[in-house]
MIVO-784620 format. One record per residue: residue in one letter; x, y, z of N, C-alpha, C, O, CB in turn. Coordinates in pm, whole numbers, plus 32768, in hexadecimal, padded with zeros to 4 digits. Glycine has a CB too. Layout:
N
{aa:a; n.px:X; n.py:Y; n.pz:Z; ca.px:X; ca.py:Y; ca.pz:Z; c.px:X; c.py:Y; c.pz:Z; o.px:X; o.py:Y; o.pz:Z; cb.px:X; cb.py:Y; cb.pz:Z}
...
END
This chain:
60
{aa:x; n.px:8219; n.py:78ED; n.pz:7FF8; ca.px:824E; ca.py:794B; ca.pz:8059; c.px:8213; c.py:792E; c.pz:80E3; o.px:81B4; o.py:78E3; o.pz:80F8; cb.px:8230; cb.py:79DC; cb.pz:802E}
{aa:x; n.px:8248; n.py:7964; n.pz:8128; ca.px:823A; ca.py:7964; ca.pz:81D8; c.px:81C5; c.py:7993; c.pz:820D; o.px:81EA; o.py:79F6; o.pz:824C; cb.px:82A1; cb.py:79BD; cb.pz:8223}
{aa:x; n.px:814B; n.py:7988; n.pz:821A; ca.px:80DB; ca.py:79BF; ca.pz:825D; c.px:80EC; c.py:7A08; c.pz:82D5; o.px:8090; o.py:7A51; o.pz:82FA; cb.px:8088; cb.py:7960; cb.pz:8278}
{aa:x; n.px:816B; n.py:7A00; n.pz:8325; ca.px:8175; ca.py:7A49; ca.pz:8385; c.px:8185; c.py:7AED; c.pz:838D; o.px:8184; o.py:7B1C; o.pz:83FF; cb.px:81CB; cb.py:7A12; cb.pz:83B5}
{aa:x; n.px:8193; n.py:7B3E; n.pz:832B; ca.px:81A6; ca.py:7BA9; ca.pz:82E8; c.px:8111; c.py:7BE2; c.pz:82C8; o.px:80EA; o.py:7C56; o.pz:82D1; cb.px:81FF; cb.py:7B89; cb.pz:8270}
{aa:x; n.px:80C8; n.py:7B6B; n.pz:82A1; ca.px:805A; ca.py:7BAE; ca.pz:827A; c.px:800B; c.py:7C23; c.pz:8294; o.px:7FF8; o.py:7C6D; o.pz:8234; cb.px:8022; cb.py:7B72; cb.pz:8283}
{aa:x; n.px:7FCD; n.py:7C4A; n.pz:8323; ca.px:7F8F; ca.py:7CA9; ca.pz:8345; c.px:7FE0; c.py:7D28; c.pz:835A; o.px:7FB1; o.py:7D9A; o.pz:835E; cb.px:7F4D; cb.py:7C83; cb.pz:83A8}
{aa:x; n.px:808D; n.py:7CFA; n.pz:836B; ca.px:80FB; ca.py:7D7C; ca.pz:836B; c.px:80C6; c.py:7DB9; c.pz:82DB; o.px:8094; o.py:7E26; o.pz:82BE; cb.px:81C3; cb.py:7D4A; cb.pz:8369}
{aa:x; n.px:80E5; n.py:7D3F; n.pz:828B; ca.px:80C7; ca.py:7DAD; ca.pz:820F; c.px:8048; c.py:7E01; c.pz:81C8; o.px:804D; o.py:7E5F; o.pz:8178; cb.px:80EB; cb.py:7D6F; cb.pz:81AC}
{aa:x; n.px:7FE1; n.py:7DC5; n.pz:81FD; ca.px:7F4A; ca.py:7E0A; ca.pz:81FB; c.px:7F55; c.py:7E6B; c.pz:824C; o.px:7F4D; o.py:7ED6; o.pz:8210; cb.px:7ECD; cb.py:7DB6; cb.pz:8227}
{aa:x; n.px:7F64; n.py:7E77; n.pz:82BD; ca.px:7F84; ca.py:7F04; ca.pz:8322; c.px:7FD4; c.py:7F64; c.pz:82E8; o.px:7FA1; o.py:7FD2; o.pz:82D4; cb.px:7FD1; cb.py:7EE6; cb.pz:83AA}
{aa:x; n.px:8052; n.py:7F50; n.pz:82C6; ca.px:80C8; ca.py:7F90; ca.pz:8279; c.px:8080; c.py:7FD0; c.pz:8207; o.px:8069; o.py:8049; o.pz:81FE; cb.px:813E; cb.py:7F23; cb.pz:8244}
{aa:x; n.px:8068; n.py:7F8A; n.pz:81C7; ca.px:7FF5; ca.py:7FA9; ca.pz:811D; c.px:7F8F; c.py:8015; c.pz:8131; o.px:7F7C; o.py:806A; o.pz:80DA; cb.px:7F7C; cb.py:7F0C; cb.pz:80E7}
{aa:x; n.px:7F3B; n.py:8011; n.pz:81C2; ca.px:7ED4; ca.py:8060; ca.pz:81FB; c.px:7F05; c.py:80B9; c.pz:8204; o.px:7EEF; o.py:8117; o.pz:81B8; cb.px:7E99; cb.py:8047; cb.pz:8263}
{aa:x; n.px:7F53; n.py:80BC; n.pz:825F; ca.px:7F4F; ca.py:8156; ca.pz:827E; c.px:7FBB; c.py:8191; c.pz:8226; o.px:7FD1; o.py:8208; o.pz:823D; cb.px:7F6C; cb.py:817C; cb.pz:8322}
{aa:x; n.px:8007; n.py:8155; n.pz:81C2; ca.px:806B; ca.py:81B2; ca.pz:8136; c.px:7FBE; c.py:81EF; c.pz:80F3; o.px:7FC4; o.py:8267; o.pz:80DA; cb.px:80F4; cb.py:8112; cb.pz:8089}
{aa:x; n.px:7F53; n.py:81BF; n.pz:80DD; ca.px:7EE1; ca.py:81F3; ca.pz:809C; c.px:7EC6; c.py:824F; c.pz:810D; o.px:7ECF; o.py:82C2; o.pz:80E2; cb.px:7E6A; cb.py:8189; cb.pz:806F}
{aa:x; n.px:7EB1; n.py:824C; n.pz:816B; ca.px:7E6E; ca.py:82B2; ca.pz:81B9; c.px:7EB7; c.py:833F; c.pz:81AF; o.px:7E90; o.py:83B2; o.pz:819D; cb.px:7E66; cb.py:8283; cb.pz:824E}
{aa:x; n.px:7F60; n.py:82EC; n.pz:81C8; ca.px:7F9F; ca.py:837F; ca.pz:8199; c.px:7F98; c.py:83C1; c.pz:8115; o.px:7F7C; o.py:8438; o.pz:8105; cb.px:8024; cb.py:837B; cb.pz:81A8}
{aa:x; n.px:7FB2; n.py:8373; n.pz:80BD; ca.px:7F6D; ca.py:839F; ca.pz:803D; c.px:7EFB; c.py:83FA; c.pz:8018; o.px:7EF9; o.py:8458; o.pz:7FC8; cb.px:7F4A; cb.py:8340; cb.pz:8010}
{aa:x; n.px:7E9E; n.py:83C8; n.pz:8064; ca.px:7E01; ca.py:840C; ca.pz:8049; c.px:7E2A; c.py:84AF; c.pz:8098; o.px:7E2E; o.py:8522; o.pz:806B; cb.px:7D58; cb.py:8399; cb.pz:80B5}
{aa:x; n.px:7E48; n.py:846F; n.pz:812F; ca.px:7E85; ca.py:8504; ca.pz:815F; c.px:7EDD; c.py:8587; c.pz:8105; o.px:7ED1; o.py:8602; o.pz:810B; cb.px:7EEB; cb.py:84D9; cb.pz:81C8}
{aa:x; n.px:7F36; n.py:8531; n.pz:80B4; ca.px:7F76; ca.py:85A9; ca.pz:8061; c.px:7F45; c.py:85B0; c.pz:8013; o.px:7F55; o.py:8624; o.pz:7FEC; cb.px:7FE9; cb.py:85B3; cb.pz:8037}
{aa:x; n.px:7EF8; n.py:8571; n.pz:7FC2; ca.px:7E95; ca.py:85AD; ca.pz:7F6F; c.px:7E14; c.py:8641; c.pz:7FB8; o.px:7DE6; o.py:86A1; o.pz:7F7A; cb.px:7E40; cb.py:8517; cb.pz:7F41}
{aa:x; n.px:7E05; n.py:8628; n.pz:8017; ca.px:7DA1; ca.py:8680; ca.pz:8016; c.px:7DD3; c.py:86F2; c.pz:8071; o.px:7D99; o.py:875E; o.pz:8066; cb.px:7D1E; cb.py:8640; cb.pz:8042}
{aa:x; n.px:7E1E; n.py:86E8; n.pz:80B2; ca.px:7E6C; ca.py:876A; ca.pz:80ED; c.px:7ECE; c.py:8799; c.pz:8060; o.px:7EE9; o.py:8810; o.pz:806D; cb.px:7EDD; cb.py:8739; cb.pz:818F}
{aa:x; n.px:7EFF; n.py:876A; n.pz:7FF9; ca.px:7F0B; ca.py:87F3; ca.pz:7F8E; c.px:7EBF; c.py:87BE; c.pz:7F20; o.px:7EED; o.py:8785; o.pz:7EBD; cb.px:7FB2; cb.py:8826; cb.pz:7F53}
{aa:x; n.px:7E3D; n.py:87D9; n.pz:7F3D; ca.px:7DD1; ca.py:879B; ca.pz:7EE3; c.px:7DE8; c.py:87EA; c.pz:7E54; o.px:7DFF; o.py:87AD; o.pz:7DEC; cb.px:7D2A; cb.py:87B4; cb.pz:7F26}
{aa:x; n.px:7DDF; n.py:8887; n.pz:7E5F; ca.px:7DDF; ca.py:88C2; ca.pz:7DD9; c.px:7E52; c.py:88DA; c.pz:7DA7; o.px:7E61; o.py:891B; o.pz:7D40; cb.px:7DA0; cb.py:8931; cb.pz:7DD1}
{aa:x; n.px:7EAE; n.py:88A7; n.pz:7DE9; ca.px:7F76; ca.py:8878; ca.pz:7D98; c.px:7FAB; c.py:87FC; c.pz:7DE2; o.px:8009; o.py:880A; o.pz:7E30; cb.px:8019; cb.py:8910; cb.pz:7DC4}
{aa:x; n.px:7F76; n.py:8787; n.pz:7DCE; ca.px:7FC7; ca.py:872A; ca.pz:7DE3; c.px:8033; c.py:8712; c.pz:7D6F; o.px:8032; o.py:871F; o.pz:7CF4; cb.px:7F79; cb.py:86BE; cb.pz:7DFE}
{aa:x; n.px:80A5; n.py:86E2; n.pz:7DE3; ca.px:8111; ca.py:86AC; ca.pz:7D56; c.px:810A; c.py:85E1; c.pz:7D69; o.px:810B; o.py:858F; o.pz:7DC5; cb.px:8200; cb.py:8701; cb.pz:7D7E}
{aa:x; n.px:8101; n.py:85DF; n.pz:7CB7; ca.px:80EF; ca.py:8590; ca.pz:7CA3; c.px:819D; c.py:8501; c.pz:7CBE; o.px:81AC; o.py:8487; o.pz:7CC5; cb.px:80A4; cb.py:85C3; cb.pz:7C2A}
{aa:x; n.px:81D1; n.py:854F; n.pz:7CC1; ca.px:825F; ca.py:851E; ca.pz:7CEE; c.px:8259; c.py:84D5; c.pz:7D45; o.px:827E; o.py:8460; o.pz:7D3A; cb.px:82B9; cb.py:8574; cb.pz:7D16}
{aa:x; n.px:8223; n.py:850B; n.pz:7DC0; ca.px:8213; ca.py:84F4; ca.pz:7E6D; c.px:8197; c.py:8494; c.pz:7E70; o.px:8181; o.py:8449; o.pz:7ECF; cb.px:81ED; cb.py:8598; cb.pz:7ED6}
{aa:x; n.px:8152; n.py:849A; n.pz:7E11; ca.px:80B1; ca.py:8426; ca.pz:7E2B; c.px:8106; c.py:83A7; c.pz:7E01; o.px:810C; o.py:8349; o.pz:7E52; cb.px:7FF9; cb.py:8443; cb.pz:7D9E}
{aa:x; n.px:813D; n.py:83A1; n.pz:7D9C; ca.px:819F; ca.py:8331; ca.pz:7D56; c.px:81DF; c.py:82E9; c.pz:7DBA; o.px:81BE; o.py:8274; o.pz:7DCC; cb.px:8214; cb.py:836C; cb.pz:7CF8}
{aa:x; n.px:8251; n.py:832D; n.pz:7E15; ca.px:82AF; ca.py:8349; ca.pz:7E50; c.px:8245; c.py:82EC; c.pz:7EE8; o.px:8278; o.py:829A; o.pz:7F34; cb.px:82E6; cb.py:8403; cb.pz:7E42}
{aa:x; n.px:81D6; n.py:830F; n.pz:7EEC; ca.px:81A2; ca.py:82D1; ca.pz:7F61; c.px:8150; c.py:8246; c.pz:7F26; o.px:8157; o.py:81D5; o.pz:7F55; cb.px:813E; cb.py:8342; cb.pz:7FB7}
{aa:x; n.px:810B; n.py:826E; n.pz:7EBF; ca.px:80B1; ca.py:8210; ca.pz:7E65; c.px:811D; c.py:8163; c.pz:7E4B; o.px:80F5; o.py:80FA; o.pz:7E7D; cb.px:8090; cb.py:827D; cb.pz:7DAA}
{aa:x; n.px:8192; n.py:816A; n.pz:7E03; ca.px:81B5; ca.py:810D; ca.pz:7E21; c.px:81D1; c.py:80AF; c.pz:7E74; o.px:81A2; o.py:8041; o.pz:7E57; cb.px:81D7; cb.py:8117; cb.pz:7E09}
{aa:x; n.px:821E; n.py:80B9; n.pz:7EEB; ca.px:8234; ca.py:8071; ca.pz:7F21; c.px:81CC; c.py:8021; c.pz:7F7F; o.px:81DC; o.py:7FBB; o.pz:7FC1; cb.px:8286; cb.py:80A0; cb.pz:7F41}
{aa:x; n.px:8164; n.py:8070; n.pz:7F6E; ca.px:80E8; ca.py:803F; ca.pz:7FA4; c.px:80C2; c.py:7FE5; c.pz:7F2C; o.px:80A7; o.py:7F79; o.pz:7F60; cb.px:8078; cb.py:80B6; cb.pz:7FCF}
{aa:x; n.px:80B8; n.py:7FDE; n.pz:7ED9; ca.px:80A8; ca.py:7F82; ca.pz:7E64; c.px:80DD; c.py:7F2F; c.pz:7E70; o.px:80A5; o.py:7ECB; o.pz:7E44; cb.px:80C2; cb.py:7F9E; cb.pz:7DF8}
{aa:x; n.px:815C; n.py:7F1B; n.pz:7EA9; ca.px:81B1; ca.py:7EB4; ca.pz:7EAC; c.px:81A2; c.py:7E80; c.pz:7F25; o.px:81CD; o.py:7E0C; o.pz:7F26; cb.px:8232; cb.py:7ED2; cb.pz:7E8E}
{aa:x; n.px:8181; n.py:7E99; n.pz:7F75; ca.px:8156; ca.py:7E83; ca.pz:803B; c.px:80D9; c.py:7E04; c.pz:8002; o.px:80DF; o.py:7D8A; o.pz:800D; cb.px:80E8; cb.py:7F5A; cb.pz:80BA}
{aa:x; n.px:8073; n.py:7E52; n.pz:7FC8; ca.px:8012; ca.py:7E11; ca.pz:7F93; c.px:8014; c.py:7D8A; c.pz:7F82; o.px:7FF9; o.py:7D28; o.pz:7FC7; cb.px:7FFC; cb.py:7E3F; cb.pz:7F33}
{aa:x; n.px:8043; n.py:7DA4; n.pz:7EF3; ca.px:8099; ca.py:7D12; ca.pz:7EAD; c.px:80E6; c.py:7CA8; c.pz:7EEE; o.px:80D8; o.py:7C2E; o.pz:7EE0; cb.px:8102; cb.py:7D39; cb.pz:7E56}
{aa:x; n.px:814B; n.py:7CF3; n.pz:7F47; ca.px:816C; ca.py:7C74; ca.pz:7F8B; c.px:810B; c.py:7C3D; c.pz:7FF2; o.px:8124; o.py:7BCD; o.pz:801E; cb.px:81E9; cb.py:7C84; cb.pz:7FCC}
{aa:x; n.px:808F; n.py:7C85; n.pz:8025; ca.px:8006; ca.py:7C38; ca.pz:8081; c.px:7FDD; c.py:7C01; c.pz:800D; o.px:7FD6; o.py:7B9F; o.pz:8057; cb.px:7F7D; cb.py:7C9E; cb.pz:80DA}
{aa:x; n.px:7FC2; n.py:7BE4; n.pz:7FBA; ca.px:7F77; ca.py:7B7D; ca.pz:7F51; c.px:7FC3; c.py:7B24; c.pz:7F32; o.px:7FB0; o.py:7AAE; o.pz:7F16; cb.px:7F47; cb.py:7BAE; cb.pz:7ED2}
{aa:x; n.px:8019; n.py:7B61; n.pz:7F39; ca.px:809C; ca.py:7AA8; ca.pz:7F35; c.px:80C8; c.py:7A5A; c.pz:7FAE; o.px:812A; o.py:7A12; o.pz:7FC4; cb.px:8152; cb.py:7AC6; cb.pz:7EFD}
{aa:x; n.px:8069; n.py:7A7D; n.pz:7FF0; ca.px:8089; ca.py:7A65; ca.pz:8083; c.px:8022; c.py:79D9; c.pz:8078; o.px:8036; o.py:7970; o.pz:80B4; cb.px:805A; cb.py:7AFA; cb.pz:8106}
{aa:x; n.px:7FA4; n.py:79F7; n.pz:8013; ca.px:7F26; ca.py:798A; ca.pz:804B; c.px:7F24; c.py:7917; c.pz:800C; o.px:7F1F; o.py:7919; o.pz:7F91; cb.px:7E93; cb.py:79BA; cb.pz:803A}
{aa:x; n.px:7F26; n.py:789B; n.pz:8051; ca.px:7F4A; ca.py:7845; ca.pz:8011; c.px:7EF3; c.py:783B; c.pz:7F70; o.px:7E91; o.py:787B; o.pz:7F4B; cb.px:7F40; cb.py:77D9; cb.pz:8070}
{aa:x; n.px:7F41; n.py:77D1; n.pz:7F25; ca.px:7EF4; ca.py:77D6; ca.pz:7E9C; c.px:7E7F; c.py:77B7; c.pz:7E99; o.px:7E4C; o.py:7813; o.pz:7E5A; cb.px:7F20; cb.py:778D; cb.pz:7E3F}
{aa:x; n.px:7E16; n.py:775B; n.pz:7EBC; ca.px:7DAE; ca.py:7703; ca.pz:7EDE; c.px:7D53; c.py:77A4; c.pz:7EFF; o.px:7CE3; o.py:77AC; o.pz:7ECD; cb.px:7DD3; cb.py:7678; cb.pz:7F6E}
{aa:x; n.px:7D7F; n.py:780D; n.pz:7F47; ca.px:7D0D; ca.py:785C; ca.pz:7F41; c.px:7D05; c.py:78DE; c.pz:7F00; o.px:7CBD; o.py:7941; o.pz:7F12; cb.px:7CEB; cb.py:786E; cb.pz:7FB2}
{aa:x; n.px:7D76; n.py:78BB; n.pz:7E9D; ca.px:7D56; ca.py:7914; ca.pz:7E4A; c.px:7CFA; c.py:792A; c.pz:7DBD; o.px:7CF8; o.py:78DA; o.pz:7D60; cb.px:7DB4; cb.py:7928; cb.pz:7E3C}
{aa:x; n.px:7CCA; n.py:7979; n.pz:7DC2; ca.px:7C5B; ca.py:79B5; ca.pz:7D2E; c.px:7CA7; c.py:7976; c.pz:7CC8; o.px:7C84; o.py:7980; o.pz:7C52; cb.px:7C4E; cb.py:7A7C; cb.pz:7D03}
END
């Protein structure tokens, strides 16, 4: 894949967690688990495509 994407998608990934953490703790004693999902993925997937971004040679 294209390395040029890379840090879009680490930034993108960041702050879907930041928002995440945010709705977690503003309805801390009723979060719905729907809406953590609903944000939780696609940041998972933001992720994933920054690790397929690095060439093979430096990967673990």
């Amino acid at each position: 894949m294209s390395t040029r994407f890379r840090f879009l998608y680490i930034l993108l990934g960041t702050i879907g967690l930041v928002l995440l953490a945010y709705e977690i703790i503003a309805n801390l004693p009723e979060f719905n688990p729907e809406r953590v999902l609903l944000i939780a993925l696609p940041d998972m997937l933001l992720f994933f495509l920054a690790y397929k971004t690095y060439p093979e040679e430096s990967k673990a």
